[in-house]
N, C-alpha and C positions, 0 to 999 in steps of 0.2 A: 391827834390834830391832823385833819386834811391839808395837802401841800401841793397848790399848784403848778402841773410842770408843763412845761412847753418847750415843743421844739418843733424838729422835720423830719420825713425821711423821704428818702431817693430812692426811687425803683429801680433795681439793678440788674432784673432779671423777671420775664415775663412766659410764662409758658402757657397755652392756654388750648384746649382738645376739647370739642364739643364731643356730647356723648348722647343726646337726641337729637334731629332734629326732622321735622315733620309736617309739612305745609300745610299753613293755618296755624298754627302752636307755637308755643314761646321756644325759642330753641336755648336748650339747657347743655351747658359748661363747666369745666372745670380747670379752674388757673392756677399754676404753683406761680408765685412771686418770691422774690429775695429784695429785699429793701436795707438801705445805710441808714441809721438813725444819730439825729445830733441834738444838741439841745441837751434837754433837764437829760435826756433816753440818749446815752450812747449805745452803741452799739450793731448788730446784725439783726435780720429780722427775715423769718422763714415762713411764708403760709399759704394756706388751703384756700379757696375762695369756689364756693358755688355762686353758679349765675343761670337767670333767668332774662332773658332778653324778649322784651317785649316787643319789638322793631328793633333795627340796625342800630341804634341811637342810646337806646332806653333799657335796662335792665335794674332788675334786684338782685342782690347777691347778699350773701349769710359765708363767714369764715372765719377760722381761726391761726395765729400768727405769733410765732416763739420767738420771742426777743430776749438773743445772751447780747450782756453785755454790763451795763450800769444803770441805775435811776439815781441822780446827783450822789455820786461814786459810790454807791453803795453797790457792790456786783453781783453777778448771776444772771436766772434767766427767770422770765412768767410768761405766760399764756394770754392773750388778748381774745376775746368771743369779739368780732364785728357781726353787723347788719347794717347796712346800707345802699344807697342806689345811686346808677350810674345815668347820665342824661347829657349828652352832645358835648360828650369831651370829659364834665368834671363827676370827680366820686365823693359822696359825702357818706360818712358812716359815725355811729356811735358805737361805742364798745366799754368792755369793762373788764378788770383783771379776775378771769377763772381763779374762782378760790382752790386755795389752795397748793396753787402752780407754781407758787415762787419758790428757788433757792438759795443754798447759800446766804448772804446775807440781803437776798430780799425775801426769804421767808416771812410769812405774814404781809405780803405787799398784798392789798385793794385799792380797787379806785375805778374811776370811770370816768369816759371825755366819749372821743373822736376825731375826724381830720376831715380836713377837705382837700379833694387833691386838685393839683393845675393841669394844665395842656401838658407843659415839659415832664411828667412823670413827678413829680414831686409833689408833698403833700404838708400843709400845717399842720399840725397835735397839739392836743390837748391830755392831760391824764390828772383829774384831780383825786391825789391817793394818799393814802397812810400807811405806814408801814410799822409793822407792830406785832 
């Protein structure tokens, strides 16, 4: 049975070091983020994020983000794949749990959502998952 969860998480940590970049061309990046998760998702949240900036403003970005902690107290950690894009301040992405990632007892966790994030660094979720 699918379970849907919601909650937030708060950016806690922003690092971010371009690795192209080249007049006329999208200049390409690489951000490590750490984020607080509350809601259905307690816990910590560590991840990778490519970015593709199409103007100052505007980018696509593709990454992946390890969340230990809980899905409604069930504990450990899983893997989230995003894809998403960034435009005059907010991020929206959809994502889904890398099979296979979960431990402990979220072994067998799936599911799929996304977030959108605000101005302040923080972002809505969604994770509609099964765990099994």
């Amino acid at each position: 049975m699918t379970t849907q969860g919601k909650g937030s998480y708060q950016i806690t940590g922003w690092d971010e070091k371009p690795y192209e970049e080249k007049k006329g061309q999208p200049k390409l990046s690489q951000a490590h983020v750490t984020n607080a998760w509350s809601g259905d998702i307690e816990g910590e949240g560590r991840a990778e994020y490519l970015m593709a900036y199409a103007s100052d403003t505007e980018a696509s970005f593709v990454g992946l983000q390890k969340v230990v902690g809980s899905v409604r107290g069930k504990k450990g950690s899983f893997v989230l794949q995003a894809n998403g894009t960034f435009d005059g301040g907010v991020a929206k992405a959809d994502w889904f749990v890398v099979p296979n990632s979960g431990t402990d007892e979220l072994k067998g966790l799936s599911g799929k959502g996304g977030y959108v994030s605000k101005t302040d660094g923080s972002a809505e979720v969604t994770l509609n998952f099964t765990l099994g």
